[in-house]
N, C-alpha and C positions, 0 to 999 in steps of 0.2 A: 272410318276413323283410323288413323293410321298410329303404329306404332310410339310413334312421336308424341305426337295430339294428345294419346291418353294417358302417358307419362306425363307431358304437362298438366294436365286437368287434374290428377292426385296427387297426395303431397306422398312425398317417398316414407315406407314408413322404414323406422330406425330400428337398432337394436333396442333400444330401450322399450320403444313400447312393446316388442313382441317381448320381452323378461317383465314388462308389470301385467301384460294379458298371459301369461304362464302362473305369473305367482295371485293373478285376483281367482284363475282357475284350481289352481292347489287350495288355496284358500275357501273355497266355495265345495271342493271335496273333502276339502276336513270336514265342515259343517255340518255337508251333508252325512257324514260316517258317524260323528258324534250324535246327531238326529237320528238315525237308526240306533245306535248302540242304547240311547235311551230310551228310544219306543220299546226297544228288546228289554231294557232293565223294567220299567213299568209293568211291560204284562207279567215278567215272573214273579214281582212285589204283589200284583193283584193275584197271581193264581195263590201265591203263598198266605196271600191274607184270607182270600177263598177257602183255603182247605183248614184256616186257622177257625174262623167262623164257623164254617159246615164241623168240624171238632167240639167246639165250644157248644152248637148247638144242640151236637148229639148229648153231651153230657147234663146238656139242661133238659133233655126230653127225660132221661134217665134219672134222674133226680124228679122233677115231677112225676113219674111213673110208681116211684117210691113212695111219696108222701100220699098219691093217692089210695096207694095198697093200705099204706097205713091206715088211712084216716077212713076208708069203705069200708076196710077187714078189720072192723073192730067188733 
C-alpha cells in the first residue's frame, strides 16, 4: 500500500478533533483525581468514626464496671 492509498482510505483528521480528544482526556483526569480525592476523604471519615466508637465504647465499658462494683460491693 503505498503512501497514497492509505491517505485516501482515512479521513484526515482535523484540529478540532485532536482539541475535543485533549479536553474528553482532561476531563476523564479530573474525575479521575476527584475519585481518588474522595476514596481518600472516606477512609479518614471512617477511621475518625473508628476512633469516635472505639472512645465511646471504652467509656461504656467504664461505666458498666461501675455500676457493677456498685451493685456486687454492697
Amino acid at each position: 500500500m503505498t503512501p497514497e492509498e492509505f491517505g485516501r482510505k482515512l479521513p484526515p483528521m482535523t484540529l478540532g478533533f485532536i482539541i475535543w480528544v485533549a479536553m474528553i482526556a482532561f476531563s476523564l483526569g479530573v474525575l479521575y483525581t476527584k475519585v481518588v480525592d474522595t476514596d481518600r476523604l472516606v477512609v479518614d471519615e471512617v477511621g475518625g468514626l473508628r476512633s469516635d466508637w472505639e472512645r465511646d465504647k471504652s467509656e461504656q465499658d467504664r461505666r458498666l464496671e461501675k455500676l457493677e462494683d456498685f451493685i456486687y460491693n454492697k
